[in-house]
Backbone as CSV, one residue per row, in Angstrom:
resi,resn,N_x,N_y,N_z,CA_x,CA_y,CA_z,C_x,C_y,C_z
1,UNK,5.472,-4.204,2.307,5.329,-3.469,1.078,5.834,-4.347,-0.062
2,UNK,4.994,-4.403,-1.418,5.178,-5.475,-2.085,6.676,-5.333,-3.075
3,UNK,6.812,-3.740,-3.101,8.338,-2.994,-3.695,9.327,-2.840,-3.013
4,UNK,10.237,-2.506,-3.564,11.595,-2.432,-2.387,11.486,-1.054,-2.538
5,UNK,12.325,-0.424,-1.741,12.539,0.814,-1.174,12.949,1.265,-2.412
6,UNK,14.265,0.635,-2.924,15.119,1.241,-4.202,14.228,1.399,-5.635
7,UNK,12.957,0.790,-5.427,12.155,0.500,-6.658,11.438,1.675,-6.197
8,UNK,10.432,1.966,-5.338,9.934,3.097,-4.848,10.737,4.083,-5.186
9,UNK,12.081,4.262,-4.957,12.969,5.862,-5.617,12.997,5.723,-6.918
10,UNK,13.174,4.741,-7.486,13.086,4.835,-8.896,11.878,5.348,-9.466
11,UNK,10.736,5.029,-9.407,9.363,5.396,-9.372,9.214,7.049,-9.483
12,UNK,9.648,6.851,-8.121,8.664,8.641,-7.832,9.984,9.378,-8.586
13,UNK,11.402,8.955,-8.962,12.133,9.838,-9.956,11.277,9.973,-11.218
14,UNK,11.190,8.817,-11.536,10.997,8.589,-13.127,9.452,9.686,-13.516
15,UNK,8.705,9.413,-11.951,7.847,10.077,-11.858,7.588,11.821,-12.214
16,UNK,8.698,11.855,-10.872,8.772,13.372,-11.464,8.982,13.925,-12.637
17,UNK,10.309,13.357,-13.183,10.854,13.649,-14.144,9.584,14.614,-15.335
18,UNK,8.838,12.810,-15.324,7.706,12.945,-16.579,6.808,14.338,-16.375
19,UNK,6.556,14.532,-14.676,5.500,15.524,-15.028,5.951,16.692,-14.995
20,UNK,7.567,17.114,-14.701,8.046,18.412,-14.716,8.534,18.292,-17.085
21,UNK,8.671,17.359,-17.432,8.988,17.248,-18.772,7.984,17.574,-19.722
22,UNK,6.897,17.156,-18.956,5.433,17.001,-19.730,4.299,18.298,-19.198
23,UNK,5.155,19.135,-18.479,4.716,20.372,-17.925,3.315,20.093,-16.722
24,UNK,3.212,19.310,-16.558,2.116,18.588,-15.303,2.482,19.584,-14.039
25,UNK,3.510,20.005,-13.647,4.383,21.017,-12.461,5.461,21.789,-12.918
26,UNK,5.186,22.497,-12.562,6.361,23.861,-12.233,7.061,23.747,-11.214
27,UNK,8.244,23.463,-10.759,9.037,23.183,-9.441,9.255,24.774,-9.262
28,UNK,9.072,24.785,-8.042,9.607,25.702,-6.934,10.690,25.789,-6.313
29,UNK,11.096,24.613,-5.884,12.139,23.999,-5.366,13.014,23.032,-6.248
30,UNK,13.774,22.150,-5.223,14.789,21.241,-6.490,14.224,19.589,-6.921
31,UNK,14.686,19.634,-7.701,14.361,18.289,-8.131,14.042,17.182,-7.160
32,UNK,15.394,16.993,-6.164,15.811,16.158,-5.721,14.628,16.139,-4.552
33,UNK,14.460,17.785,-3.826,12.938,17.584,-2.415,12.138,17.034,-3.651
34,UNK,11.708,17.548,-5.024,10.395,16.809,-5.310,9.996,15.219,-5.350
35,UNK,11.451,14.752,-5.843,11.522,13.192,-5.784,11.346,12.476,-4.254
36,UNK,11.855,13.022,-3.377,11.550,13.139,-2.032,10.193,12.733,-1.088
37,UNK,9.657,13.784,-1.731,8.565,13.869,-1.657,7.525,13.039,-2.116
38,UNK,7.295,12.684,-2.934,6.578,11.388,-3.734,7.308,10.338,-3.769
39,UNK,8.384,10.270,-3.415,8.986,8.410,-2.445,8.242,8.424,-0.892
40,UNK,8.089,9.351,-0.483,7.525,9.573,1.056,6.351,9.048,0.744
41,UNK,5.473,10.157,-0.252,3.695,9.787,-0.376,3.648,8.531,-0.579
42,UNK,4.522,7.896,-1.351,4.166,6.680,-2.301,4.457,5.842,-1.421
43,UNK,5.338,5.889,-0.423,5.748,4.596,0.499,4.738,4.951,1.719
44,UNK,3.663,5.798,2.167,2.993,6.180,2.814,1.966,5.402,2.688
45,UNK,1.660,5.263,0.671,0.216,5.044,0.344,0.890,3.601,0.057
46,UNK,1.356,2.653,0.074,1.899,1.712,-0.111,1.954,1.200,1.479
47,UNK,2.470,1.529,2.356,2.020,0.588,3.834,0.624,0.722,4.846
48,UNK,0.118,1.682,3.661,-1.035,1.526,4.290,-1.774,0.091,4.212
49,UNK,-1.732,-0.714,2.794,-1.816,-2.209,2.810,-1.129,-2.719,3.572
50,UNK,-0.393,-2.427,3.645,0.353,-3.484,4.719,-0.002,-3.571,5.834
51,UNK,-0.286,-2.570,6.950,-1.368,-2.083,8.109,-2.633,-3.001,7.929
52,UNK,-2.859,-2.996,6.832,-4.427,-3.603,6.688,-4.276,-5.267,6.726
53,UNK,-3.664,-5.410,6.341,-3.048,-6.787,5.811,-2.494,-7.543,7.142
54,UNK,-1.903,-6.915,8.343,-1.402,-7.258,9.581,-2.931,-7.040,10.669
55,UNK,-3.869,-6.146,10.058,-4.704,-6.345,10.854,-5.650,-7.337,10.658
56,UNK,-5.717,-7.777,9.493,-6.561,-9.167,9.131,-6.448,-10.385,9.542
57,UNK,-4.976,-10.450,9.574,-3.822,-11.248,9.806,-4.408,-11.793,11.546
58,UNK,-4.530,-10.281,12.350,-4.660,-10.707,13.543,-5.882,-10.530,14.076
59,UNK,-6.757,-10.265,13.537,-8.598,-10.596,13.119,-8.628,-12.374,13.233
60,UNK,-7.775,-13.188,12.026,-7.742,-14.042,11.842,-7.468,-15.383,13.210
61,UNK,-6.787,-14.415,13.930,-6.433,-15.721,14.951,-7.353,-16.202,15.753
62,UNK,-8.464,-15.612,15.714,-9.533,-15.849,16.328,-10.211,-17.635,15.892
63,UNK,-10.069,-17.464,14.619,-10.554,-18.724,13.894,-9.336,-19.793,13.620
64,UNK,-8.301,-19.335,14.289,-7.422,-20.460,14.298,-7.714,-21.655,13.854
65,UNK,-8.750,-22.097,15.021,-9.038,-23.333,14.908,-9.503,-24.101,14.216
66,UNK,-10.516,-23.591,13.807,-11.480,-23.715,12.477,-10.626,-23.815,11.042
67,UNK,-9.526,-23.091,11.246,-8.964,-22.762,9.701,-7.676,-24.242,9.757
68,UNK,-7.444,-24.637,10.969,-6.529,-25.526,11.211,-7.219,-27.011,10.839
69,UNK,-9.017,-26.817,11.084,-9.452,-28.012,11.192,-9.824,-28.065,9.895
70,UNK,-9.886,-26.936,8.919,-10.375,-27.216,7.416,-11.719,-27.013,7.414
71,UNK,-12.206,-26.120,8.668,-13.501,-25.567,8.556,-13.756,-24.379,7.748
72,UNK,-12.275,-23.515,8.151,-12.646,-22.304,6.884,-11.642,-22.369,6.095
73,UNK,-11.612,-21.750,5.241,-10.496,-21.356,4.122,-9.986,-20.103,4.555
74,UNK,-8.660,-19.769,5.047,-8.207,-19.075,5.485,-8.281,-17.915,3.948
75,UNK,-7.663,-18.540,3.177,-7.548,-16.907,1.754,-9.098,-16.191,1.527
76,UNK,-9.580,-17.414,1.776,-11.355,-17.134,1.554,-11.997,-15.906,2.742
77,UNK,-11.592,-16.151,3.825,-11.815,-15.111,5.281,-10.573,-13.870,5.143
78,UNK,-9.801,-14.378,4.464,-8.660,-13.352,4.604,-9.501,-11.931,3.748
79,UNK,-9.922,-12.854,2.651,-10.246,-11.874,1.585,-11.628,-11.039,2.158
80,UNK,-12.595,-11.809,2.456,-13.785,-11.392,2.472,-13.475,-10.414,4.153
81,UNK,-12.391,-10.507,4.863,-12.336,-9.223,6.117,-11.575,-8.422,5.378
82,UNK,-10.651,-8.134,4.570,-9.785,-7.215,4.340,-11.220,-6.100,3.154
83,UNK,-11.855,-7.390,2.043,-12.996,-6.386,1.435,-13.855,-5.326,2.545
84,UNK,-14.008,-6.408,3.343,-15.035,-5.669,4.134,-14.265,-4.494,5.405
85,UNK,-13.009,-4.525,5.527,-12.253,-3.759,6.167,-12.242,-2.175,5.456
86,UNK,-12.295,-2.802,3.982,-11.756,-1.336,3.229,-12.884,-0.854,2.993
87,UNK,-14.030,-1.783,2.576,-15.400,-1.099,2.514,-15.595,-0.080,3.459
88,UNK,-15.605,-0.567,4.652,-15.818,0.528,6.189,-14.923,1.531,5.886
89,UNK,-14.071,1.452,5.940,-12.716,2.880,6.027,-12.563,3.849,4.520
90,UNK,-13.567,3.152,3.968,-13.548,3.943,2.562,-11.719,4.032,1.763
91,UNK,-11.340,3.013,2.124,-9.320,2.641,1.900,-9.835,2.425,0.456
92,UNK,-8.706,3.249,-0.396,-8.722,2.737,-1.855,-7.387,1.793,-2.404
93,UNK,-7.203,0.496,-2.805,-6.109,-0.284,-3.050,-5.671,0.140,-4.410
């Protein structure tokens, strides 16, 4: 995940904050489950790249060789399986 954990709580606070300030939600509950809650989603929707990114990763070893011999460009294959990964799964980055 490209954030730290502590940056993620900061986030989904600052987050809340705005949309209970800016009337976006009505809490039901307390502040603190809502912030909770959207550090969870957000670090949810945040390793989902990362999942994707480890599966490319090991897509990739296949061409080891090729990428060792300067046959492919590894960022070049990295990119064009991870596009075509998210294309299929309908994944939004």
């Amino acid at each position: 995940m490209r954030l730290s954990k502590e940056r993620v709580r900061h986030l989904a606070d600052a987050l809340a904050t705005r949309l209970v300030q800016d009337g976006h939600v009505a809490l039901t509950g307390t502040h603190k489950a809502f912030v909770e809650a959207l550090d969870h989603t957000v670090t949810e929707e945040l390793s989902i790249e990362d999942r994707l990114n480890a599966e490319v990763r090991q897509l990739l070893k296949a061409y080891e060789r090729q990428i060792e011999s300067g046959q492919v460009d590894y960022q070049k294959m990295f990119t064009m399986i991870k596009q075509k990964l998210v294309r299929e799964r309908g994944i939004i980055l």
